[in-house]
The first five atom37 places (N, CA, C, CB, O) and aatype in JSON, in Angstrom:
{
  "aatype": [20, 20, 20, 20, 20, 20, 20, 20, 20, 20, 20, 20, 20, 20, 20, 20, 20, 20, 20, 20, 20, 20, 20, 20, 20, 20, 20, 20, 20, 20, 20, 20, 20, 20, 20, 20, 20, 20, 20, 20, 20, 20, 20, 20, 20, 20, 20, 20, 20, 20],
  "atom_mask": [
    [1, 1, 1, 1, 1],
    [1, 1, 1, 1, 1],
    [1, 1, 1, 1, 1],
    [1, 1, 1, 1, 1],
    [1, 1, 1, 1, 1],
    [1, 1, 1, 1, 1],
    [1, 1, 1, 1, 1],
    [1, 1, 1, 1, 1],
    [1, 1, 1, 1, 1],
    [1, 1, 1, 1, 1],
    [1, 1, 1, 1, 1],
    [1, 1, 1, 1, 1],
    [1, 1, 1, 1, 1],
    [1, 1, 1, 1, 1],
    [1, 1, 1, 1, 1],
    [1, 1, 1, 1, 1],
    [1, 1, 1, 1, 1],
    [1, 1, 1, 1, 1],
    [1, 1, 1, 1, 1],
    [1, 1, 1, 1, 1],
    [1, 1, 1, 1, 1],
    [1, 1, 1, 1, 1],
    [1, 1, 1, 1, 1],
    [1, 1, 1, 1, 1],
    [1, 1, 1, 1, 1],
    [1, 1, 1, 1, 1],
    [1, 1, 1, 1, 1],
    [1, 1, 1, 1, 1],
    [1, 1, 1, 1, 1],
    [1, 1, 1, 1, 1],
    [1, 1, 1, 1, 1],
    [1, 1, 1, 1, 1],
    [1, 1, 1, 1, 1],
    [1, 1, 1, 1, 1],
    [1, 1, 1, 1, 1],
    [1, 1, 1, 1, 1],
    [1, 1, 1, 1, 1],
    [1, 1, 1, 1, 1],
    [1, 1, 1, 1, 1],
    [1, 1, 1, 1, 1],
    [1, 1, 1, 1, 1],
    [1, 1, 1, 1, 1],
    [1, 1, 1, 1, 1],
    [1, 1, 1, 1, 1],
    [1, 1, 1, 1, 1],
    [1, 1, 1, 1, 1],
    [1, 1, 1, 1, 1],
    [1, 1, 1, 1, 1],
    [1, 1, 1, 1, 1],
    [1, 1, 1, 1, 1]
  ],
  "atom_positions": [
    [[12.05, -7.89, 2.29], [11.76, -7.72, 3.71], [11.2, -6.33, 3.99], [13.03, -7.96, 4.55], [10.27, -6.08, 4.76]],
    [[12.07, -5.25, 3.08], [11.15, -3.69, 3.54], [9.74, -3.72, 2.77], [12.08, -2.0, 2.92], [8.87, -2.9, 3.08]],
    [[9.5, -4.73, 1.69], [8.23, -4.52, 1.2], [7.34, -5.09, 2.48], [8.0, -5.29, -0.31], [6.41, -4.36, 2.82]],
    [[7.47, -5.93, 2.99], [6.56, -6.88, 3.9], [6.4, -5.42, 5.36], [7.71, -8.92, 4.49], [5.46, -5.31, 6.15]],
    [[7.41, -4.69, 5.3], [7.2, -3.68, 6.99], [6.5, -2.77, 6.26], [8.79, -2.81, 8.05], [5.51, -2.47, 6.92]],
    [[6.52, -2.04, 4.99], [6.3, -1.34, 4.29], [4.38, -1.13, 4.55], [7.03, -1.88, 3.0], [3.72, -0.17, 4.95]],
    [[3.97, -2.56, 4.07], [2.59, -3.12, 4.02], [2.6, -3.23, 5.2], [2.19, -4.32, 3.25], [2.55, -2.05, 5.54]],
    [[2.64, -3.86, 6.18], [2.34, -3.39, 7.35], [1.69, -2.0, 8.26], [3.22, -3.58, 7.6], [0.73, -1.65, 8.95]],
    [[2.92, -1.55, 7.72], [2.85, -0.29, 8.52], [1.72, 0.29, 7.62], [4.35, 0.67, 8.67], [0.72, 0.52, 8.29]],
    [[1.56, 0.63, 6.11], [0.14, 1.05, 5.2], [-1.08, -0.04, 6.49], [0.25, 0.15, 2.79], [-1.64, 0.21, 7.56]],
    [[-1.02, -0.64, 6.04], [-2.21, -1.35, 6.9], [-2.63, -0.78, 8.14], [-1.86, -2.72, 7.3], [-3.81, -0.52, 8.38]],
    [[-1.45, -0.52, 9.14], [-1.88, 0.15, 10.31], [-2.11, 1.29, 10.17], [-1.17, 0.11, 11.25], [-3.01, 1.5, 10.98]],
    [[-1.85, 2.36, 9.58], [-2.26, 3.85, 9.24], [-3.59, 3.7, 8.6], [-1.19, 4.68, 8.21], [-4.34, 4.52, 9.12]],
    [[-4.26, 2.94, 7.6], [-4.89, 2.69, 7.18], [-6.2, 2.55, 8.31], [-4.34, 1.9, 6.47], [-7.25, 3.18, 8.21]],
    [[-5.91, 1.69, 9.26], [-6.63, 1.36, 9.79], [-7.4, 2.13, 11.04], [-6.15, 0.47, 9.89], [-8.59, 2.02, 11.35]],
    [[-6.17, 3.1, 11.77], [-6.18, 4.65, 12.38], [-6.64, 5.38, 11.25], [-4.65, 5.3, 12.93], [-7.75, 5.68, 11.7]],
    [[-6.62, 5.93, 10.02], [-7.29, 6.84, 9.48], [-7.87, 6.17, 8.8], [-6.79, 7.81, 8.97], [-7.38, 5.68, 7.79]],
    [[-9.39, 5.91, 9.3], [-10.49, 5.23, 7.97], [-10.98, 6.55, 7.34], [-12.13, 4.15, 8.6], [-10.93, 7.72, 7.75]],
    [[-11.6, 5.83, 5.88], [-11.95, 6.87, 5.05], [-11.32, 7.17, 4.25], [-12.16, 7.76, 5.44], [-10.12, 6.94, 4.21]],
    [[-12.14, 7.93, 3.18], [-11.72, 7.84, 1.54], [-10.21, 8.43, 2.04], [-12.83, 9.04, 0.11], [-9.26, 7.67, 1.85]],
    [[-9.94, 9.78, 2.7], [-8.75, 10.19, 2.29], [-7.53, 9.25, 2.75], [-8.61, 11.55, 2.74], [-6.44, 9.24, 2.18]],
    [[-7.8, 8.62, 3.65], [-6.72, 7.62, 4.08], [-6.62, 6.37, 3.06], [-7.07, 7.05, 5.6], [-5.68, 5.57, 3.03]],
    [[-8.02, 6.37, 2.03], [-7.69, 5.12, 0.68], [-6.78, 5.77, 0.38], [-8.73, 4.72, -0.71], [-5.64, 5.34, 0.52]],
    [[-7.13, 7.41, -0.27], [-6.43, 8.13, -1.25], [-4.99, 7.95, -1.33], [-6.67, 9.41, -1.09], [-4.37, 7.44, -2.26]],
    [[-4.43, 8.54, 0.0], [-3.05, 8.57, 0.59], [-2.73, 6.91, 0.32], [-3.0, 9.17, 2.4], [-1.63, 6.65, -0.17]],
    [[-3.48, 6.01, 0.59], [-2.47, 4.58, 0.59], [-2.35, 4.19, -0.77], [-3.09, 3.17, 1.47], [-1.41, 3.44, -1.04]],
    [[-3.12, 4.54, -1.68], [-3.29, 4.12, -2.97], [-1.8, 5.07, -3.84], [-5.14, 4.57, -3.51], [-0.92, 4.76, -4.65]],
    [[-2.15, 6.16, -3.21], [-0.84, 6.71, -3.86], [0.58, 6.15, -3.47], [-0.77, 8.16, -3.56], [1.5, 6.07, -4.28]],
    [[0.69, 5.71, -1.97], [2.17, 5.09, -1.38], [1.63, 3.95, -2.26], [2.6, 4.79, 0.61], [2.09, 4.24, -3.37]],
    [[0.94, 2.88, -2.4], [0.85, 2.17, -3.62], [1.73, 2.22, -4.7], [-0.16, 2.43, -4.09], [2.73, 1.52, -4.89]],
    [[1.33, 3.02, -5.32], [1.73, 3.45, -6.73], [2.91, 3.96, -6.74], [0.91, 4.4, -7.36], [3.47, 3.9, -7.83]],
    [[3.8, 4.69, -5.45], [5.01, 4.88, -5.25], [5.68, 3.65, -5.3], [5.2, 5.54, -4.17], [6.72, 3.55, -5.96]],
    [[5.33, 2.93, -4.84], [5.63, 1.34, -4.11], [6.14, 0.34, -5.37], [3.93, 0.55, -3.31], [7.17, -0.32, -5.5]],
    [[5.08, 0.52, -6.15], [5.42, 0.09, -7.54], [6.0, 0.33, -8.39], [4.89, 0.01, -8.06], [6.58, -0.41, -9.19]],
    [[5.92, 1.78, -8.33], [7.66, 2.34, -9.43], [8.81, 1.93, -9.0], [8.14, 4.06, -9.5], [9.77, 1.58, -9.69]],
    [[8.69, 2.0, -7.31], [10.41, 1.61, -6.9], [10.37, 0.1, -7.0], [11.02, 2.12, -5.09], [11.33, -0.44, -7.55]],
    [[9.25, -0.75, -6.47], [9.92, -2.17, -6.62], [9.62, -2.93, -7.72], [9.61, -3.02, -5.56], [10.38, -3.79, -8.14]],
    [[8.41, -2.62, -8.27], [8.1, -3.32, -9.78], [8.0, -4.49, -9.52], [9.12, -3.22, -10.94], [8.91, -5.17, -9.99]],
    [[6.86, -5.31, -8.65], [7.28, -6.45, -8.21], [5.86, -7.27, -8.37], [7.96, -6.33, -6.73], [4.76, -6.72, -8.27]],
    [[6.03, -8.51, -8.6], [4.66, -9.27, -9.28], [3.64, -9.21, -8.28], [4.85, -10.94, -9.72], [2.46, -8.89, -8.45]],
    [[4.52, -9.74, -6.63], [3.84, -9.76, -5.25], [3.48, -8.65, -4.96], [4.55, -10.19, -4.17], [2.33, -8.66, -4.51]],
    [[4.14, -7.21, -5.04], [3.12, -5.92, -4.79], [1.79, -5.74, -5.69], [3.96, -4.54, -5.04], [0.73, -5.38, -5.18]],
    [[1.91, -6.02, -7.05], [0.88, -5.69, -7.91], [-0.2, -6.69, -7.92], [1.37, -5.49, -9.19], [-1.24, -6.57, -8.56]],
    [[0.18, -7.79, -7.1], [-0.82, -8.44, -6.73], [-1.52, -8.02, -5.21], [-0.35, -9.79, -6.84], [-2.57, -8.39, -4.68]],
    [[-0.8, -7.41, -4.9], [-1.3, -6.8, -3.26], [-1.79, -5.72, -3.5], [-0.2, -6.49, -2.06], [-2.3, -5.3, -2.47]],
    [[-1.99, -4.65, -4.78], [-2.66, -3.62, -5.17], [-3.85, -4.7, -5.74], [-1.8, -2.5, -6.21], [-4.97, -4.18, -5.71]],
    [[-3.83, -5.57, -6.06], [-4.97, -5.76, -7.1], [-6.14, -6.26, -5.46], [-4.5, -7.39, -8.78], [-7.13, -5.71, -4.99]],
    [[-5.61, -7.13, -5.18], [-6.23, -7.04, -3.97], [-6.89, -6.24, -2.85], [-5.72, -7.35, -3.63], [-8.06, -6.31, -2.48]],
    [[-5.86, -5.45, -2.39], [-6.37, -3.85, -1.7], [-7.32, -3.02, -2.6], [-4.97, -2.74, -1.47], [-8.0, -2.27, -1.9]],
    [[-7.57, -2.91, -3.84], [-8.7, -2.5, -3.99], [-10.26, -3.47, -4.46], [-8.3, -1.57, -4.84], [-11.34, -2.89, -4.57]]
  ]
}
């Protein structure tokens, strides 16, 4: 359930800061995202988002 508000909320910041540095920043909460949950459905939502 916090992964699903998690993505959300990336999406809406995302969407208020367009542009590379706002990829940069989400790609890294990404990659945070994935050390803590290690999860098939996030790494398919990275493979996607880029």
């Amino acid at each position: 359930m916090l992964g699903i508000i998690f993505i959300l909320l990336l999406e809406k910041l995302t969407h208020i800061f367009r542009g590379s540095l706002s990829i940069n920043i989400g790609f890294k909460f990404y990659q945070i995202f994935v050390i803590i949950k290690k999860g098939e459905i996030v790494e398919l939502k990275i493979s996607s988002f880029m």
